[in-house]
C-alpha positions in Angstrom: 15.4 -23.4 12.8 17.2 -20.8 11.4 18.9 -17.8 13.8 20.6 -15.1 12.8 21.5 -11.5 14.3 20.1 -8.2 12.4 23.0 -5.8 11.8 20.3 -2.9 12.1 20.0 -0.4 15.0 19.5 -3.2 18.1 21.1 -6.6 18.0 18.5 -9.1 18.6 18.1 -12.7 17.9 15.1 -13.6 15.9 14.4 -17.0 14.7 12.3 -18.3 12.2 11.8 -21.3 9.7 10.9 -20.4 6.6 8.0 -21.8 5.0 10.2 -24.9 2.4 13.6 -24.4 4.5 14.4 -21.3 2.1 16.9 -19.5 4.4 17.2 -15.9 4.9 20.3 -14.4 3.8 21.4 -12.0 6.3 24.0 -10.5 4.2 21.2 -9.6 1.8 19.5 -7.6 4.7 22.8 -6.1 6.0 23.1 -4.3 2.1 19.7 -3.7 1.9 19.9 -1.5 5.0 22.9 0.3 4.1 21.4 1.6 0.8 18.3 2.6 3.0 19.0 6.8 2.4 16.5 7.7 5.6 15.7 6.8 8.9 12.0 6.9 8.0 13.2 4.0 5.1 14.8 2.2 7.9 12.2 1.9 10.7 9.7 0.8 7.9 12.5 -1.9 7.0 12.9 -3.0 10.6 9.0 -3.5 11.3 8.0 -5.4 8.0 11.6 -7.5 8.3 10.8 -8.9 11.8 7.0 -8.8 10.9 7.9 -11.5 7.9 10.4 -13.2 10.1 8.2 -13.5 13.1 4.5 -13.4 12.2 4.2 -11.2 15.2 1.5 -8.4 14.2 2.7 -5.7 17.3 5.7 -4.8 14.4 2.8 -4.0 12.1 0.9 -2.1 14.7 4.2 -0.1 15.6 4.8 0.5 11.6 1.5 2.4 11.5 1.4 3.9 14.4 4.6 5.5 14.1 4.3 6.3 10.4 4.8 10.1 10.2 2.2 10.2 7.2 -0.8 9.7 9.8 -0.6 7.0 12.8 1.7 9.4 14.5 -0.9 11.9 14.3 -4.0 9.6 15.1 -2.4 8.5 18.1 -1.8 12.0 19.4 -5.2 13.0 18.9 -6.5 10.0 19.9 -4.3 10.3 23.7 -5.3 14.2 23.3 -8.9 13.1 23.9 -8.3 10.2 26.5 -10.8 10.8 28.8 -13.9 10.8 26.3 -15.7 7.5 24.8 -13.7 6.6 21.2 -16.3 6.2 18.5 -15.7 4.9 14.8 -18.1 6.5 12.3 -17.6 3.7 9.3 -17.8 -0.3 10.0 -16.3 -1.2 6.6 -12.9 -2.4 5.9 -11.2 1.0 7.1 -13.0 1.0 10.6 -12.7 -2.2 11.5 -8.6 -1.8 10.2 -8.4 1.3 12.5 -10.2 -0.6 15.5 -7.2 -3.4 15.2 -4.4 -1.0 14.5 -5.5 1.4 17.7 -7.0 -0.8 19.7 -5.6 0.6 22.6 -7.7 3.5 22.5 -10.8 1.5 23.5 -13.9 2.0 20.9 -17.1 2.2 22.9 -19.0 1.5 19.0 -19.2 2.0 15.7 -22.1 4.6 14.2 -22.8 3.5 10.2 -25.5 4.5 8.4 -25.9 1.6 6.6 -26.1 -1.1 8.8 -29.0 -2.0 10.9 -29.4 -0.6 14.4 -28.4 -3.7 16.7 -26.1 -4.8 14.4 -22.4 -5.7 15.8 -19.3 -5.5 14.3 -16.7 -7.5 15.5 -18.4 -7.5 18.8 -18.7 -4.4 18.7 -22.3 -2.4 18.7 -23.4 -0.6 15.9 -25.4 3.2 16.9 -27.3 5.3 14.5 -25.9 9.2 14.9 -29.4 10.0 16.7 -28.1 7.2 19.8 -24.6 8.1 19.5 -25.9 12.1 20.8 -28.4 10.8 23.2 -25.8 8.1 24.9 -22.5 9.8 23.8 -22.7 13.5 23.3 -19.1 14.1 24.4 -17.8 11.3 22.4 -14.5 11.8 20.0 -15.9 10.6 16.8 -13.3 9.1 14.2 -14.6 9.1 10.8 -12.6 6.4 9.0 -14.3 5.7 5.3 -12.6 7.5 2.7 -15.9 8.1 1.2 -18.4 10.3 2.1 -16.3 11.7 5.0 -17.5 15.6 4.6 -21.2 14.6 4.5 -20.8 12.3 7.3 -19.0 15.1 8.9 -21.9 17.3 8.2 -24.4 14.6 9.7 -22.1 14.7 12.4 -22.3 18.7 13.2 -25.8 18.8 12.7 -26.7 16.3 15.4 -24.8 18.5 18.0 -21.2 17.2 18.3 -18.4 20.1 18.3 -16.0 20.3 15.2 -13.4 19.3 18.2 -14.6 16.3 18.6 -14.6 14.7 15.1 -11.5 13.6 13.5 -12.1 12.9 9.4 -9.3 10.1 9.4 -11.0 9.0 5.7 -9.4 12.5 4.6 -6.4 11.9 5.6 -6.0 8.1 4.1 -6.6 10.2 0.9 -4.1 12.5 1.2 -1.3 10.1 2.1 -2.5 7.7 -0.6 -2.3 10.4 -3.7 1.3 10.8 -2.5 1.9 7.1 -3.3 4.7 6.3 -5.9 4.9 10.0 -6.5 6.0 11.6 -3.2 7.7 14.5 -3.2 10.5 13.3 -0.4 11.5 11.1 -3.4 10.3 11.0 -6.7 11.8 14.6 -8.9 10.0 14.5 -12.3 12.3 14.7 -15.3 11.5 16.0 -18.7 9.9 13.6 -20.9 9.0 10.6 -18.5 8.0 7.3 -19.6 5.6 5.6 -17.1 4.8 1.9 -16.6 1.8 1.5 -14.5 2.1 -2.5 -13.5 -1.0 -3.4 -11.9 -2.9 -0.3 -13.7 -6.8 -1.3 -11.6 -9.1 1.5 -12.5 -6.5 3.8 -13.8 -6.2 6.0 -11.1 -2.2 5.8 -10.8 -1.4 6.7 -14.3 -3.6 10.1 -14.0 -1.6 10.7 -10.6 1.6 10.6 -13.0 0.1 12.3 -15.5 -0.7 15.0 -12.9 3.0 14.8 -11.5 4.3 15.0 -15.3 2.3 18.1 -15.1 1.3 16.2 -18.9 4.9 16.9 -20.4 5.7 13.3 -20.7 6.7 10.8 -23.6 4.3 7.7 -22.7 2.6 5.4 -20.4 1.9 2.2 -20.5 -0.7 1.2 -18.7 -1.0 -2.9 -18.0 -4.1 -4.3 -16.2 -5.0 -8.0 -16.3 -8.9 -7.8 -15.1 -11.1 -7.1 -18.4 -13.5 -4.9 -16.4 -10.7 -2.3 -14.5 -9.3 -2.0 -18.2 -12.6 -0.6 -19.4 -12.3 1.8 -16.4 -8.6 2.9 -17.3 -10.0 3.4 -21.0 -12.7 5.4 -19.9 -10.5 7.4 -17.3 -7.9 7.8 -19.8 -9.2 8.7 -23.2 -8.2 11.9 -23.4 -4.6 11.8 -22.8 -1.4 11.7 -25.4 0.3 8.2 -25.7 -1.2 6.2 -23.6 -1.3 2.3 -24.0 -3.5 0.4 -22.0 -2.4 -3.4 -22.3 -5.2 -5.9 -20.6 -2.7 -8.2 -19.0 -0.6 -8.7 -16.6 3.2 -8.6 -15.9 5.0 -11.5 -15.5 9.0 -13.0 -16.1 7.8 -14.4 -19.2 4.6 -13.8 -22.0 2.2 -17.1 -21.2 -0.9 -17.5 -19.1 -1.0 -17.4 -14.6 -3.5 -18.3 -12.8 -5.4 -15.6 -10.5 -6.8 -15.9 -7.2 -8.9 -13.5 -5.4 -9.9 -13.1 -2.0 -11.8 -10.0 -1.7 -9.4 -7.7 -0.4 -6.0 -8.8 -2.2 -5.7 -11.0 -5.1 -2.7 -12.8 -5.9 -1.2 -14.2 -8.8 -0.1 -18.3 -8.3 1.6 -19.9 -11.5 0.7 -23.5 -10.7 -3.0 -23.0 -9.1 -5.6 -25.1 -11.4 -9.2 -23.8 -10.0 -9.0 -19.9 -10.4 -9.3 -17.8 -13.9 -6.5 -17.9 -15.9 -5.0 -14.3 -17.3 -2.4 -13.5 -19.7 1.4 -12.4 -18.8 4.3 -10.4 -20.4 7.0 -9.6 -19.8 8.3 -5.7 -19.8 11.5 -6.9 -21.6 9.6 -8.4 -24.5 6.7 -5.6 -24.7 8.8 -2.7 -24.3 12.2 -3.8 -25.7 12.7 -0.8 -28.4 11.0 1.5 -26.2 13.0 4.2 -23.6 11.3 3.9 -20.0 12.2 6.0 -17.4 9.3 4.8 -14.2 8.2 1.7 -13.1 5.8 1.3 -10.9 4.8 -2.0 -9.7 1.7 -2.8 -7.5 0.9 -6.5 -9.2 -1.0 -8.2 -6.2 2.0 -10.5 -5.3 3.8 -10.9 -8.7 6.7 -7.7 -8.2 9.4 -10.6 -7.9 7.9 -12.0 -11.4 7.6 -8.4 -13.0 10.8 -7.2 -12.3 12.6 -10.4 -13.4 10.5 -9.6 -16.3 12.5 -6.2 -16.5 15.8 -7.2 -16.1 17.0 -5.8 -19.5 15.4 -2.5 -19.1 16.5 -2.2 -15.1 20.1 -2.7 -16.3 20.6 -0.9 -19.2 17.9 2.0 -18.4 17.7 2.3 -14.8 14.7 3.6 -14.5 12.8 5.0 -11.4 11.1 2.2 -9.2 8.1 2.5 -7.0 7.6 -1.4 -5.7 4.9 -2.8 -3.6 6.8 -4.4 -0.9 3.7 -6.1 1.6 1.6 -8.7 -0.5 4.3 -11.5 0.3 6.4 -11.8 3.5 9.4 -12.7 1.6 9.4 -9.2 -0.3 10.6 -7.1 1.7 13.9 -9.0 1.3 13.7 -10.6 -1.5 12.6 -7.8 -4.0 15.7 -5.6 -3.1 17.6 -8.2 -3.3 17.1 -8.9 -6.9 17.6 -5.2 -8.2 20.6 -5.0 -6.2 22.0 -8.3 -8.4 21.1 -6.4 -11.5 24.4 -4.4 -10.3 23.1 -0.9 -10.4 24.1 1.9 -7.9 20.0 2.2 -6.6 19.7 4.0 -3.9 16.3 3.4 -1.7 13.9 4.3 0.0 10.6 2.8 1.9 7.4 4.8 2.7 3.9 3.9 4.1 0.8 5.3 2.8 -2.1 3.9 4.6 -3.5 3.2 8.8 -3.1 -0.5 8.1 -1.2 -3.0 6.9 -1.2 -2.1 3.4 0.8 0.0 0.3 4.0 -0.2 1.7 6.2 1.0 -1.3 10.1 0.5 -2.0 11.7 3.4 -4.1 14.8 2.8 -5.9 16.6 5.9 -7.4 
């Protein structure tokens, strides 16, 4: 059992045995802090630090709801509207997130239009819009798919329920997203940028650069390790100047990983035998004449890997970094950690961009 006292804004004893007795360096989180430039960086730090150390899931709950990007401003709506039944339009991923992540505000149902009338959802019943107005016709509606939201909004209006009374969280998800690795707190575009999207999936990222870069930019390199997504980033990106879309994944060295997936997150486990095998590279290797001023990292738990992969570049470039910090428990230490021992001056900062658990991101600058 290992205790130790966080230097941060409260000194509290945590304790906590890490999973093959690696210990937790508290120096390492004492310099961390101190290169946090924000208080925003550093309440983000403190949840997902004593979230990993803990495994108590009230420090994720408190991350999102106090996240200026959009719990802050659920849960004021949500208290605004107290007295009327809470109803999630959306029993997908994103509803049943929001449900967990607010469950204070005490759902009465979820409405989709897709599921069968009858149906429940994590024990909770599923209405059609027609029963929602005849049992619920002062209910605050949430809509919480990032699809569909303004027809569902529509759907909404039509059946008699006041524009006051529906709240298009699916909109704002979006917004807070397309601010991801790019936001404008942060990131200041320079002339001639030369992007690596690590963990490209459909391509979406390197046209939010391109769109940042305004398209006055020197390259990107776009790596994606799934055969299909790489189509999609072809497709998506066709059009554009010096772009290099490289089917594989990022790794400390070139060779093959295994690759699991679960659905939601998929993760990358070097020594797993019974899941599809992908091949690695490392930036170092790929890129090693190349100038490369952005790298972006969102490899489904394979950052620590990809940035080892890096080291070369990271020391003698020092480039931008936008890191995802959430898909291990151990990153949120340990991936700091290792940019600070390439000895540069980064400075950081940590944003959240989504109502759940999710796309947590480390800058470094």
């Amino acid at each position: 059992m290992y205790v130790f006292r966080l230097g941060v804004s409260q000194h509290i004893y945590y304790k906590r045995t890490w999973q093959g007795g690696k210990m937790v360096n508290e120096n390492i989180i004492k310099k961390t802090y101190n290169r946090l430039q924000d208080n925003v960086s550093r309440c983000i730090y403190e949840k997902r630090l004593l979230y990993s150390l803990t495994g108590d899931e009230n420090y994720l709950y408190s991350l999102v709801r106090q996240n200026t990007g959009g719990g802050e401003l659920l849960q004021k709506t949500l208290q605004e509207h107290e007295s009327k039944p809470k109803v999630l339009f959306g029993a997908g991923f994103w509803g049943r997130r929001l449900r967990s992540f607010f469950s204070e505000a005490g759902w009465t149902c979820f409405v989709d239009n897709n599921l069968s009338l009858g149906t429940e959802v994590d024990g909770l019943p599923v209405v059609s819009v027609k029963e929602l107005s005849e049992k619920y016709s002062d209910a605050f509606v949430v809509i919480s798919t990032r699809l569909y939201y303004q027809q569902i909004k529509e759907q909404l209006l039509e059946n008699g329920f006041p524009q006051d009374n529906i709240c298009v969280v699916g909109e704002w998800q979006n917004e807070m997203l397309a601010q991801q690795y790019f936001d404008p707190d942060i990131m200041t575009c320079s002339e001639g940028e030369a992007f690596v999207d690590g963990g490209a999936f459909d391509g979406q990222t390197s046209l939010a650069f391109h769109k940042w870069a305004k398209g006055k930019y020197a390259n990107i390199w776009a790596f994606e390790p799934e055969g299909e997504m790489t189509v999609k980033c072809r497709e998506l990106l066709k059009d554009f100047q010096n772009v290099s879309i490289i089917n594989k994944g990022l790794w400390k060295e070139a060779g093959c990983v295994s690759f699991q997936s679960d659905g939601v997150l998929s993760t990358v486990n070097e020594h797993a035998d019974n899941v599809n095998k992908i091949p690695v590279v490392a930036l170092d290797e790929v890129l090693k004449d190349k100038r490369v001023t952005f790298i972006k990292l969102d490899v489904e738990g394979s950052e620590l890997e990809a940035l080892q992969g890096a080291e070369r570049i990271i020391r003698e470039q020092k480039p931008k970094l936008a890191i995802s910090v959430y898909h291990k428990p151990q990153d949120i230490w340990e991936l700091p950690e290792l940019i600070m021992s390439y000895g540069s001056d980064y400075k950081f900062y940590l944003r959240h961009y989504t109502l759940c658990e999710y796309d947590s991101v480390l800058y470094a600058v």
